[in-house]
Biotite code that builds the C-alpha atoms (Angstrom):
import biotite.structure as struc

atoms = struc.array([
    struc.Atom([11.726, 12.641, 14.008], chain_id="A", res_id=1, res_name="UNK", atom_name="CA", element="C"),
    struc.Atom([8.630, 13.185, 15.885], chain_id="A", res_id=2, res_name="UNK", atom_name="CA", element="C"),
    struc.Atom([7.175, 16.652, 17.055], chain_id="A", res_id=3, res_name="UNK", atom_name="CA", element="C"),
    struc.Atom([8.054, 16.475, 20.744], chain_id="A", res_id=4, res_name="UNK", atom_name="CA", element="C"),
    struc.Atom([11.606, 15.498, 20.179], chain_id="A", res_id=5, res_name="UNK", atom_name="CA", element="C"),
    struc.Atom([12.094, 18.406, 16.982], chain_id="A", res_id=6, res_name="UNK", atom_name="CA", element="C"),
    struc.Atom([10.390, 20.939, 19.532], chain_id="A", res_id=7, res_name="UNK", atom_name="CA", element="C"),
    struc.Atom([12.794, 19.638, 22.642], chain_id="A", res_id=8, res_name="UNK", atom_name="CA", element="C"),
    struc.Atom([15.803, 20.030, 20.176], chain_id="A", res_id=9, res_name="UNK", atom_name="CA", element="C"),
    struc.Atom([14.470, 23.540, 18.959], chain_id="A", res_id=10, res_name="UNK", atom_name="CA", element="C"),
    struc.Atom([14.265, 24.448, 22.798], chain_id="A", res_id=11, res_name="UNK", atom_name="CA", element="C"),
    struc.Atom([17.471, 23.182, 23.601], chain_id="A", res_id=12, res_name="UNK", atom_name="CA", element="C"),
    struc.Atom([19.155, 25.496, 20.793], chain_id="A", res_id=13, res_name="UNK", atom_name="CA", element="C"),
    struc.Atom([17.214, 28.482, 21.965], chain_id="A", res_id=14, res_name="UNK", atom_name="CA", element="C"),
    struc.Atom([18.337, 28.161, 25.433], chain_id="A", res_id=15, res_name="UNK", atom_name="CA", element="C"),
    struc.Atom([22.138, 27.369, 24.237], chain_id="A", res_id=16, res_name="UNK", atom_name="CA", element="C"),
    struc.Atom([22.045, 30.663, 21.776], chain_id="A", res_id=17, res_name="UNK", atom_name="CA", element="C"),
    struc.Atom([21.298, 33.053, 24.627], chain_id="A", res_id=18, res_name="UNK", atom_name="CA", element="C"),
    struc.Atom([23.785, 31.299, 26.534], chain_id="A", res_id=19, res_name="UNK", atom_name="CA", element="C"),
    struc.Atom([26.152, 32.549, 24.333], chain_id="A", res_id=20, res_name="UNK", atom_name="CA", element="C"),
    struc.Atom([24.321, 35.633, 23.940], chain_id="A", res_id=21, res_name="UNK", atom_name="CA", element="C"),
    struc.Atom([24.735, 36.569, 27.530], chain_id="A", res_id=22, res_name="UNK", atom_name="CA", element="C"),
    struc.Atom([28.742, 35.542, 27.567], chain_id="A", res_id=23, res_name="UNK", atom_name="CA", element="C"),
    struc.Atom([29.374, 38.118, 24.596], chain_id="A", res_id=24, res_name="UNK", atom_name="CA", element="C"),
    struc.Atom([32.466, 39.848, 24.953], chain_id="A", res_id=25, res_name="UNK", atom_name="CA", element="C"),
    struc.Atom([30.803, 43.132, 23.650], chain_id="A", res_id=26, res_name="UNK", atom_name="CA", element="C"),
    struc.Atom([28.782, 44.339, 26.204], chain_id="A", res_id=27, res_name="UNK", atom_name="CA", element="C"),
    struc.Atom([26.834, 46.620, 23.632], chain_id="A", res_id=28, res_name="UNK", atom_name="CA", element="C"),
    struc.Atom([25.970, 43.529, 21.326], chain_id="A", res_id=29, res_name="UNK", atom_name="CA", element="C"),
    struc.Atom([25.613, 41.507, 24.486], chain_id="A", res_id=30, res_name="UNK", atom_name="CA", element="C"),
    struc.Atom([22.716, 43.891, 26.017], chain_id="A", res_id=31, res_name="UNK", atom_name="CA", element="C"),
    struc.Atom([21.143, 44.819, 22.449], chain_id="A", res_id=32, res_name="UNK", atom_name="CA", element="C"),
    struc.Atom([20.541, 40.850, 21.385], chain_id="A", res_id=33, res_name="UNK", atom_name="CA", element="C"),
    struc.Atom([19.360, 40.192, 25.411], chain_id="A", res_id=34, res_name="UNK", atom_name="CA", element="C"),
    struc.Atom([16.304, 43.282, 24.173], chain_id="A", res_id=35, res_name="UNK", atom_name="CA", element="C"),
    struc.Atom([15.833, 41.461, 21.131], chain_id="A", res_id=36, res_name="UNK", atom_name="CA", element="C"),
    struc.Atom([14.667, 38.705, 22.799], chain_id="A", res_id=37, res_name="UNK", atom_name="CA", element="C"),
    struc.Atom([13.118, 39.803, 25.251], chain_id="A", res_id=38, res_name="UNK", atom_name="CA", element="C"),
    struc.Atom([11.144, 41.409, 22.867], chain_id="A", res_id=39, res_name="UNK", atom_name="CA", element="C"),
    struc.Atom([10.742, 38.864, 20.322], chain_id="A", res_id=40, res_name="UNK", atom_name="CA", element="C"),
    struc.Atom([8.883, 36.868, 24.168], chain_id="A", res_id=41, res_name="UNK", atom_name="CA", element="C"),
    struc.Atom([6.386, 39.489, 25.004], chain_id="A", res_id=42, res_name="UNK", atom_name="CA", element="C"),
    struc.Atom([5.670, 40.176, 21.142], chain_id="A", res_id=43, res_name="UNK", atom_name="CA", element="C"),
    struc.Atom([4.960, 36.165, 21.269], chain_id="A", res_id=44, res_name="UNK", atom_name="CA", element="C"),
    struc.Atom([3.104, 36.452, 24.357], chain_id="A", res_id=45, res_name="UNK", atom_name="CA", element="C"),
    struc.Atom([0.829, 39.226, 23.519], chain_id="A", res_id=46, res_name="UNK", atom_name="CA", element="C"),
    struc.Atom([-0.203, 37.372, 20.242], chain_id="A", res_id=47, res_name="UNK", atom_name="CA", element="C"),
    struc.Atom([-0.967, 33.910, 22.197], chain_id="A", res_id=48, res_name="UNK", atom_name="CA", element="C"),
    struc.Atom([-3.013, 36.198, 24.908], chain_id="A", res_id=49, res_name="UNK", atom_name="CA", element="C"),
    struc.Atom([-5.045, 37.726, 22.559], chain_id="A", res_id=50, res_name="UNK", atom_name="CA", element="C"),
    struc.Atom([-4.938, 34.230, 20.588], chain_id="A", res_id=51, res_name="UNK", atom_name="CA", element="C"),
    struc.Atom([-6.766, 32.582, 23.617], chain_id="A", res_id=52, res_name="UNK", atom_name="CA", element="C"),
    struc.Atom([-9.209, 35.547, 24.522], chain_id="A", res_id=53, res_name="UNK", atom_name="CA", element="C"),
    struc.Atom([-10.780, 34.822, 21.234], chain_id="A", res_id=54, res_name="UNK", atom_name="CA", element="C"),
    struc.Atom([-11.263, 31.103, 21.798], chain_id="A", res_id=55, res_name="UNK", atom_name="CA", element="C"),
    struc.Atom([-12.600, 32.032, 24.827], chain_id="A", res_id=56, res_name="UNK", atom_name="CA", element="C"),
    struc.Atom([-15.122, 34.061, 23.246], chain_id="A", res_id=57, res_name="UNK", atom_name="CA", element="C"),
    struc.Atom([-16.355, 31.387, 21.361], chain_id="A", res_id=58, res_name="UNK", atom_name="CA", element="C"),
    struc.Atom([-17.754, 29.938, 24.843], chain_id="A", res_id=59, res_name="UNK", atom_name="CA", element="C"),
    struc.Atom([-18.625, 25.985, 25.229], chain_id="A", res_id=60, res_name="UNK", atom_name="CA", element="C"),
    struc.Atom([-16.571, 25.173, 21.766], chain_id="A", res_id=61, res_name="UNK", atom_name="CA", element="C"),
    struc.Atom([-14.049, 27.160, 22.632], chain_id="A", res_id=62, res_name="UNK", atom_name="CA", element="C"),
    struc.Atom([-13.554, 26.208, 26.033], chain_id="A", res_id=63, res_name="UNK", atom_name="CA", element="C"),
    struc.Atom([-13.233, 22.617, 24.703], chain_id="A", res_id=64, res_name="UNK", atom_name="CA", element="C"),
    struc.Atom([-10.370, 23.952, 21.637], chain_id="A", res_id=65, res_name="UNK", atom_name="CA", element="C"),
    struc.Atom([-8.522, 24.839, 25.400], chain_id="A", res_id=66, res_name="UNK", atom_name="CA", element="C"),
    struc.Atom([-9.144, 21.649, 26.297], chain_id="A", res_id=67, res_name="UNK", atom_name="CA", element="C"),
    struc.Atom([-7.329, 20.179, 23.250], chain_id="A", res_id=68, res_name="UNK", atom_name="CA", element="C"),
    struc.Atom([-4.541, 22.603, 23.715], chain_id="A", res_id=69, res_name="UNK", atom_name="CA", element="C"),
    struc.Atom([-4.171, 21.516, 27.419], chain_id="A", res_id=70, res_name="UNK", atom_name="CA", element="C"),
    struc.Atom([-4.243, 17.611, 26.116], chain_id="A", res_id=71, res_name="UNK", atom_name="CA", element="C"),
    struc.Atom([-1.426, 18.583, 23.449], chain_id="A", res_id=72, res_name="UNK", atom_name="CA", element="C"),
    struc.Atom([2.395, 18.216, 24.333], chain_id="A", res_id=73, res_name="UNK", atom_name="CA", element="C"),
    struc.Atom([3.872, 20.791, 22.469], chain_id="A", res_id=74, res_name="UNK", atom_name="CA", element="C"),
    struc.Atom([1.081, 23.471, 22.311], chain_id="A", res_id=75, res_name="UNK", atom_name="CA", element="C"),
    struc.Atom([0.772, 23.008, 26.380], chain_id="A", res_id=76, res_name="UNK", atom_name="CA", element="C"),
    struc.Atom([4.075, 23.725, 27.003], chain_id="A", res_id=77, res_name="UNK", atom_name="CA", element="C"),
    struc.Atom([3.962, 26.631, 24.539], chain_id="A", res_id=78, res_name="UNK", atom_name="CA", element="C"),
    struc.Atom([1.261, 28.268, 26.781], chain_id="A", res_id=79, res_name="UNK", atom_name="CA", element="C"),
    struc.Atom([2.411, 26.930, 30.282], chain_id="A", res_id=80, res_name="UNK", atom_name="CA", element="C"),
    struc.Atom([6.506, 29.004, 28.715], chain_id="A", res_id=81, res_name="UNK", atom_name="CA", element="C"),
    struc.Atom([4.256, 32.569, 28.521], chain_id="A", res_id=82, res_name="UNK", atom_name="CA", element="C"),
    struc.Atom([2.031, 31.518, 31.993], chain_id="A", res_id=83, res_name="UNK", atom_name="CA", element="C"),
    struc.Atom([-1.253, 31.127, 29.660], chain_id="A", res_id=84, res_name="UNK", atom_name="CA", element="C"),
    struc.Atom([-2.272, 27.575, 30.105], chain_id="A", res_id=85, res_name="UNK", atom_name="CA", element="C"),
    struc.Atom([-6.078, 26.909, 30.533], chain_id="A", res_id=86, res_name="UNK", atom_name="CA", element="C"),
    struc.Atom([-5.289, 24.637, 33.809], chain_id="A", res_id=87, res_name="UNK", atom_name="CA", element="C"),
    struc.Atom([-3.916, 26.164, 37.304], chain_id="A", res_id=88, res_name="UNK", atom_name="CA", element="C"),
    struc.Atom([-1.246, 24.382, 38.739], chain_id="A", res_id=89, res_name="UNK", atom_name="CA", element="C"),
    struc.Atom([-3.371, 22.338, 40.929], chain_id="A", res_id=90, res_name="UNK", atom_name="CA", element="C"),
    struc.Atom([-6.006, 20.844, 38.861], chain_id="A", res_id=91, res_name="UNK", atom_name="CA", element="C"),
    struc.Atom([-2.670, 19.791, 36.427], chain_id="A", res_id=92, res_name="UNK", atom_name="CA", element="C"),
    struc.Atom([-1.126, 17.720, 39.514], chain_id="A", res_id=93, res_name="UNK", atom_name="CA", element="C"),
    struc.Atom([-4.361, 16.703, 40.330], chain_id="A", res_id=94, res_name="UNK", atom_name="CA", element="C"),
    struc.Atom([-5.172, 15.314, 36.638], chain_id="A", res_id=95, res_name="UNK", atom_name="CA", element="C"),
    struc.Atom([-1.538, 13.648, 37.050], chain_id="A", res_id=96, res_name="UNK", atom_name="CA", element="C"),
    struc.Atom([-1.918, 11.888, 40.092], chain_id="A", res_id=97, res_name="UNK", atom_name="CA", element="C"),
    struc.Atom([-4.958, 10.103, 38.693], chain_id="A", res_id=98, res_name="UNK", atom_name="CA", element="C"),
    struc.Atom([-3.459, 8.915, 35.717], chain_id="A", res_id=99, res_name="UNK", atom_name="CA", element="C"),
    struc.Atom([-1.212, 7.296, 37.437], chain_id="A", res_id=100, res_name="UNK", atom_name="CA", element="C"),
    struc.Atom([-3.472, 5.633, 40.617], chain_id="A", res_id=101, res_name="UNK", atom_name="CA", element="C"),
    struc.Atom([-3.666, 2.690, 38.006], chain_id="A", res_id=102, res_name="UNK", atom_name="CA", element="C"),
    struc.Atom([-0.147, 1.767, 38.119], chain_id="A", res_id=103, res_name="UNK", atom_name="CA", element="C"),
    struc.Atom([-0.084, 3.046, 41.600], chain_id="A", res_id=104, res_name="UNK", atom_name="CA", element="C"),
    struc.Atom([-2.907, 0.593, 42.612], chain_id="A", res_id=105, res_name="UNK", atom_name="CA", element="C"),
    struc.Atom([-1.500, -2.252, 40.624], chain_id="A", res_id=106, res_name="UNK", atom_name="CA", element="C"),
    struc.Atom([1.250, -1.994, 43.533], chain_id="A", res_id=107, res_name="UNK", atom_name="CA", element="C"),
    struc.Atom([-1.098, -1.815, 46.243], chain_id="A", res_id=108, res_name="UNK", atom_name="CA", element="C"),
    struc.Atom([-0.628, 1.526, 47.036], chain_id="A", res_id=109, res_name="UNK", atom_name="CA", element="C"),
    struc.Atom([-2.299, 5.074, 46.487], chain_id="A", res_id=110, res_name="UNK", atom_name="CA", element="C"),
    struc.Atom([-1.526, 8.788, 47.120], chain_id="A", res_id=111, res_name="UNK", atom_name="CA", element="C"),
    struc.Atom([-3.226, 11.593, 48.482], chain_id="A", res_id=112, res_name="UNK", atom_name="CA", element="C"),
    struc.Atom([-3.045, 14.981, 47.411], chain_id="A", res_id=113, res_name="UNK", atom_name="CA", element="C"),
    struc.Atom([-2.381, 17.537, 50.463], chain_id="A", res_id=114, res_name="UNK", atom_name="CA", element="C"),
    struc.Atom([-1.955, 20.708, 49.026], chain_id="A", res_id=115, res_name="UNK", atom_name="CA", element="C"),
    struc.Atom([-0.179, 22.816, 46.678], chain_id="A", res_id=116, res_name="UNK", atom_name="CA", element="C"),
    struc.Atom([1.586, 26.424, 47.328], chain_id="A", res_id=117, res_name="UNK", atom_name="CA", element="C"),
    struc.Atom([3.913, 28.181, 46.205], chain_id="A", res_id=118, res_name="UNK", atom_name="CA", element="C"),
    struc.Atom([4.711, 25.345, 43.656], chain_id="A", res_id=119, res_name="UNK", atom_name="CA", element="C"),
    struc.Atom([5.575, 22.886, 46.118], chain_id="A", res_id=120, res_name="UNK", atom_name="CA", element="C"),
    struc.Atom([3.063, 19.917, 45.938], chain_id="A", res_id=121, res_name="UNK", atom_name="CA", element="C"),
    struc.Atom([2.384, 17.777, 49.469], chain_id="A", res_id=122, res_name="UNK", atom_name="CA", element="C"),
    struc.Atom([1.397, 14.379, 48.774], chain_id="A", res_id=123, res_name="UNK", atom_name="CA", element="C"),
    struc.Atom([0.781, 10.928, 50.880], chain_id="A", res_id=124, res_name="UNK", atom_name="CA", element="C"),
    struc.Atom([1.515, 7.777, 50.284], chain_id="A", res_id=125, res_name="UNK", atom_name="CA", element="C"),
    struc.Atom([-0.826, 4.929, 51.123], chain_id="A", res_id=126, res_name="UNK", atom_name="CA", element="C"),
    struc.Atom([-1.415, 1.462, 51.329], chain_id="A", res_id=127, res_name="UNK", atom_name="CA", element="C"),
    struc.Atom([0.172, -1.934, 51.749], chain_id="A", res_id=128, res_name="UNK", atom_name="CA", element="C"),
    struc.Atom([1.969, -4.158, 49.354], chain_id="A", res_id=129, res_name="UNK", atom_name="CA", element="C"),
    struc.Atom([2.975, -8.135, 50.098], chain_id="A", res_id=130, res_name="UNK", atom_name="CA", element="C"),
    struc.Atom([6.779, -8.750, 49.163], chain_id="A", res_id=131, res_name="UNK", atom_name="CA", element="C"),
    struc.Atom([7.624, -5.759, 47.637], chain_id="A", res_id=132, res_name="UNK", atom_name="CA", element="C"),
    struc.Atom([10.001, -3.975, 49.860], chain_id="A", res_id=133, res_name="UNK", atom_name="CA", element="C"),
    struc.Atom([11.048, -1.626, 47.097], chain_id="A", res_id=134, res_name="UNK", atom_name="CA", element="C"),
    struc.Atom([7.268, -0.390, 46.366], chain_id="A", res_id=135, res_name="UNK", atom_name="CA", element="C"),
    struc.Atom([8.022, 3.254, 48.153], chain_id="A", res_id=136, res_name="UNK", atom_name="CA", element="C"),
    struc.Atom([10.562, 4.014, 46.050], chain_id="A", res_id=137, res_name="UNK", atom_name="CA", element="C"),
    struc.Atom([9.425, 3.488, 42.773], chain_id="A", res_id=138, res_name="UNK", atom_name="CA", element="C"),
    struc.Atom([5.714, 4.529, 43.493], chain_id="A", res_id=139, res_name="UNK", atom_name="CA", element="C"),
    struc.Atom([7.138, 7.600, 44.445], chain_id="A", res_id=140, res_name="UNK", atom_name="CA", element="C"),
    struc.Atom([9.566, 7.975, 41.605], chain_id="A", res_id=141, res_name="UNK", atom_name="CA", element="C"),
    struc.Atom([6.925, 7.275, 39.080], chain_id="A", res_id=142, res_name="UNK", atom_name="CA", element="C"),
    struc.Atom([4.103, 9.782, 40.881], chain_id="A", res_id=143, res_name="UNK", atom_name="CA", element="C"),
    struc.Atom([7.275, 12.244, 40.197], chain_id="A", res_id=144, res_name="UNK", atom_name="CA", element="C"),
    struc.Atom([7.116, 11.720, 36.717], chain_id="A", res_id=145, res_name="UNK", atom_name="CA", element="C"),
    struc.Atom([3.617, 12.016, 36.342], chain_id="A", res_id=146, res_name="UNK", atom_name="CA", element="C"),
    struc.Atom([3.610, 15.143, 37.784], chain_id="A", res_id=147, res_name="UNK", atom_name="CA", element="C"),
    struc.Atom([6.536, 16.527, 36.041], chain_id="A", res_id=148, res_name="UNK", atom_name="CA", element="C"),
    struc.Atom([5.402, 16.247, 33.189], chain_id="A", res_id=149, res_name="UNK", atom_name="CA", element="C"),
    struc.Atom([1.997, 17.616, 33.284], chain_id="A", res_id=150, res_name="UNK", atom_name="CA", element="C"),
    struc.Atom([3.546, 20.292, 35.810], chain_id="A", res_id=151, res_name="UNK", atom_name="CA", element="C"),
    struc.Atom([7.215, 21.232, 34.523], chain_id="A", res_id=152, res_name="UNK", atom_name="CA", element="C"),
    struc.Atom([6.452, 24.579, 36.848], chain_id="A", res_id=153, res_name="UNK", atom_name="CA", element="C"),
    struc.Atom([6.024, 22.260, 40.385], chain_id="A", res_id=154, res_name="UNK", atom_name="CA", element="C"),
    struc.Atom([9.471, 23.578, 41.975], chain_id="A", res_id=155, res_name="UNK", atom_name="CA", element="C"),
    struc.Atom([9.338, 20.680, 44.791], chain_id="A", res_id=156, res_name="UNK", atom_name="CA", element="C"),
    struc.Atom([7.627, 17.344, 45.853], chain_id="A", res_id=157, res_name="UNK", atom_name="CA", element="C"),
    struc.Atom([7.109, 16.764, 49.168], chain_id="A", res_id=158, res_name="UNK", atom_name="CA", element="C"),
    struc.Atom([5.910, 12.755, 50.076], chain_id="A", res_id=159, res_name="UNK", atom_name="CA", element="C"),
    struc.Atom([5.251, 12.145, 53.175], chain_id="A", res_id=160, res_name="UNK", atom_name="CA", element="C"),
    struc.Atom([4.142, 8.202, 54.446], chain_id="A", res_id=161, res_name="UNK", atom_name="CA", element="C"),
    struc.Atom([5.517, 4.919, 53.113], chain_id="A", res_id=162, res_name="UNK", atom_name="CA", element="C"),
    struc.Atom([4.061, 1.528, 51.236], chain_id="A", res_id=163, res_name="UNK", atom_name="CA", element="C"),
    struc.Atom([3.784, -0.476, 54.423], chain_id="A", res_id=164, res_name="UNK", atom_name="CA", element="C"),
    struc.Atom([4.964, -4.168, 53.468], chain_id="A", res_id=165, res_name="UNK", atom_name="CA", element="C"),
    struc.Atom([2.478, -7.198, 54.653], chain_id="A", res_id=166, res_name="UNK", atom_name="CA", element="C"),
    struc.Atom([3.910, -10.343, 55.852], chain_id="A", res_id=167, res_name="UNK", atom_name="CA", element="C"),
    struc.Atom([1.926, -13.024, 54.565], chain_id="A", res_id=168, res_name="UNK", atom_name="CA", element="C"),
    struc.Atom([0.125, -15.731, 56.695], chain_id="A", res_id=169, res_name="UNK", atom_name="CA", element="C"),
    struc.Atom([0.750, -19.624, 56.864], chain_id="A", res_id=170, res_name="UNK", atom_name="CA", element="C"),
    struc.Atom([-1.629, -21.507, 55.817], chain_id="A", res_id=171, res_name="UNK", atom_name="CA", element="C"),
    struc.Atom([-2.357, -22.465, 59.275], chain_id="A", res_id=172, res_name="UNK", atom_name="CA", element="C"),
    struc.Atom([-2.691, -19.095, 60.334], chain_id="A", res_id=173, res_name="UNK", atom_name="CA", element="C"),
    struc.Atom([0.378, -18.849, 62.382], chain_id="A", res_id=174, res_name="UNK", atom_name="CA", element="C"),
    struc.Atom([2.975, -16.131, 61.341], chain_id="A", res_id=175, res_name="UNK", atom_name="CA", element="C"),
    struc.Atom([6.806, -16.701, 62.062], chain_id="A", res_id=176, res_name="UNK", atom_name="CA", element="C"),
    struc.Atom([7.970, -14.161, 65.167], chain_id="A", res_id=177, res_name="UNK", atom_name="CA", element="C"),
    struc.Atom([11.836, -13.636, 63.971], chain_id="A", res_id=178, res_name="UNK", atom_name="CA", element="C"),
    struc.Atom([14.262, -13.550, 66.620], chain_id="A", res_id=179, res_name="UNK", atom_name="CA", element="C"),
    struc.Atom([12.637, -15.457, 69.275], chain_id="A", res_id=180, res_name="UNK", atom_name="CA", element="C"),
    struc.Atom([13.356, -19.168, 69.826], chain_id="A", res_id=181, res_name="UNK", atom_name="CA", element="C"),
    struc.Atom([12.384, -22.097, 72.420], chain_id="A", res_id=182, res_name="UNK", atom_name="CA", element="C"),
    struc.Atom([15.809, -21.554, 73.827], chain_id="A", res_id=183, res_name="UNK", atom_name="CA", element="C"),
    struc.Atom([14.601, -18.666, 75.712], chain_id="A", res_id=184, res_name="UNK", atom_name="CA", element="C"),
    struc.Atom([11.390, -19.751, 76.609], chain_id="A", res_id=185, res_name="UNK", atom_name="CA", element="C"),
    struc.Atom([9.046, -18.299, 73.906], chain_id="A", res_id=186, res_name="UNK", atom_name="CA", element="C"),
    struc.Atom([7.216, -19.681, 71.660], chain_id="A", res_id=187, res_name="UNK", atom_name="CA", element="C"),
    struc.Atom([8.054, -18.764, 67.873], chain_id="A", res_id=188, res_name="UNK", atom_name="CA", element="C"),
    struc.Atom([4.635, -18.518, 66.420], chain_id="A", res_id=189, res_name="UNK", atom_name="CA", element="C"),
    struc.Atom([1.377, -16.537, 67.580], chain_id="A", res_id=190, res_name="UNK", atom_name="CA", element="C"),
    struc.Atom([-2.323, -17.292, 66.430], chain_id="A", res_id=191, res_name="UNK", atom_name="CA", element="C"),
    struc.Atom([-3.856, -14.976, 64.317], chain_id="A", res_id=192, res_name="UNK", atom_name="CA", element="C"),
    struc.Atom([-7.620, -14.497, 63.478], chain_id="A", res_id=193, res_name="UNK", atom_name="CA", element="C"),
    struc.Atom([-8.299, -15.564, 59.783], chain_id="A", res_id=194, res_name="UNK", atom_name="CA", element="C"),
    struc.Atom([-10.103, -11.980, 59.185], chain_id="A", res_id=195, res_name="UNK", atom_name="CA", element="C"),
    struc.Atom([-8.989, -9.539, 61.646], chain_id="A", res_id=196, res_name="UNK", atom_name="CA", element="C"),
    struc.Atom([-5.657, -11.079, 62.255], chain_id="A", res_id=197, res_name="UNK", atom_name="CA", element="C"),
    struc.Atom([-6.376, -10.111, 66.155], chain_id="A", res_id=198, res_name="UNK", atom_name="CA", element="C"),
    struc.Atom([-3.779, -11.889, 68.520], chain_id="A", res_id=199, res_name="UNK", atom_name="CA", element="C"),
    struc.Atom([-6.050, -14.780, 69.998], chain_id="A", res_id=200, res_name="UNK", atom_name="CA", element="C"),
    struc.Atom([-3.135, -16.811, 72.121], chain_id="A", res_id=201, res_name="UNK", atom_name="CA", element="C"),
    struc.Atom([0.275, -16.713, 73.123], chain_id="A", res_id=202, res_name="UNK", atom_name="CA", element="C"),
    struc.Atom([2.735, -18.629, 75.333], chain_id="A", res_id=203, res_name="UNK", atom_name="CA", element="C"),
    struc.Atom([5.531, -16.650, 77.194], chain_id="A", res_id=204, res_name="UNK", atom_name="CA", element="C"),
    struc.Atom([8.174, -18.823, 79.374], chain_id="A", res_id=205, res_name="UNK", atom_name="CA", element="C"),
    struc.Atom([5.199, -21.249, 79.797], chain_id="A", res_id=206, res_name="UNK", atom_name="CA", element="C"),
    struc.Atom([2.439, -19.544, 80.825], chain_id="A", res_id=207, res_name="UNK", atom_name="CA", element="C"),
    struc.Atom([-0.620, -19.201, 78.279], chain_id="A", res_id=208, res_name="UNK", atom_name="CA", element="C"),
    struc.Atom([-2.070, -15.741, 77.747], chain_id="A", res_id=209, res_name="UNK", atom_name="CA", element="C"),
    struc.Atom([-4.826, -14.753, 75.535], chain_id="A", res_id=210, res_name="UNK", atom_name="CA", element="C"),
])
C-alpha cells in the first residue's frame, strides 16, 4: 500500500472515530473525548509551528527543506490541516494552473487567473479548438482537479468564458453557411481570405456585394 493511500485511510478513520465521538450517548464522555482531541490538535500544532520556525532559521537551506515539504503529498497536507503551509493560497492555484497549461494547450485552450478571495478562485477560459465541441467541459473539469489538489482549502471555482470551436476551411477557401440554400435566393458559400479569413464577396438574391 503506498503512503498517500495508508495516510487517506488513516484520515478517513480519524474523521469516522469523532463521528462517533460526537453521537455518544453520554454527554460527559461525549464532551471529555471532544477536549481530548482538541487537545491532542493544538498540542500537534504547536510542535509543527515551532518545527517550521526552526527550518526557517536555517535561512536559504531551510527555506528550500519548505520547499520539499510543499512538493510532498502527505507532509503538505499535514501543514496545510494546522494552516502552516509555506505557500498562500494563491501562489498554490497559481503553481496548479501551470502544471496543467500543457494539457490545457494540447486542447487549444488556456486559462487565466483573475483573482482569489475569500477562497473562491476566478478563472478564464481561453482559446479555440477545431472539432472538439466538448473541450469546455473537460478543460474545465481537469483545471478543477489541478487545483484541488494542490488547494484542498479553495471553497469555490468560478470559470467564466468558453473554448470557442473553429470551423475549418475548404480547401478552396469557401466555408459552408448552414441553413441557407439557392431556393431562397442566397448563395450557400462566402469567400474567405486565406489569412485573415475577412469576408471578401457575397451574393444575396442576385446582387454581388463585397
Amino acid at each position: 500500500m503506498s503512503e498517500e493511500k495508508a495516510f487517506q485511510r488513516l484520515s478517513q478513520r480519524v474523521e469516522r472515530l469523532i463521528a462517533r465521538i460526537e453521537t455518544a450517548p453520554d454527554p460527559s464522555v461525549r464532551a471529555d473525548a471532544l477536549e481530548l482531541t482538541r487537545s491532542l490538535m493544538e498540542l500537534h500544532g504547536a510542535a509543527l509551528d515551532r518545527l517550521m520556525e526552526i527550518v526557517a532559521r536555517a535561512g536559504a537551506s531551510g527555506y528550500a527543506l519548505m520547499d520539499d515539504f510543499a512538493g510532498d503529498d502527505l507532509v503538505a497536507g499535514l501543514l496545510l490541516l494546522y494552516g502552516l503551509h509555506p505557500y498562500d493560497l494563491e501562489t498554490r492555484v497559481m503553481t496548479a494552473l501551470d502544471g496543467a497549461r500543457p494539457f490545457l494547450h494540447a486542447h487549444g485552450g488556456d486559462v487565466e487567473l483573475l483573482g482569489v478571495t475569500d477562497g473562491t478562485v476566478r478563472l478564464r477560459l481561453v482559446g479555440n479548438c477545431r472539432n472538439c465541441s466538448s473541450s469546455t467541459m473537460t478543460l474545465k473539469l481537469a483545471i478543477e482537479r489541478a487545483i484541488y489538489e494542490a488547494a484542498p482549502d479553495v471553497t469555490e471555482i468560478v470559470t467564466e468564458g468558453q473554448i470557442a470551436l473553429k470551423e475549418p476551411a475548404t480547401a478552396n477557401g469557401l466555408v459552408q453557411l448552414e441553413g441557407l440554400s439557392n431556393n431562397g435566393g442566397y448563395d450557400q458559400c462566402v469567400s474567405i481570405g486565406p489569412s485573415n479569413r475577412n469576408l471578401r464577396q457575397v451574393t444575396v438574391k442576385g446582387e454581388t456585394h463585397g
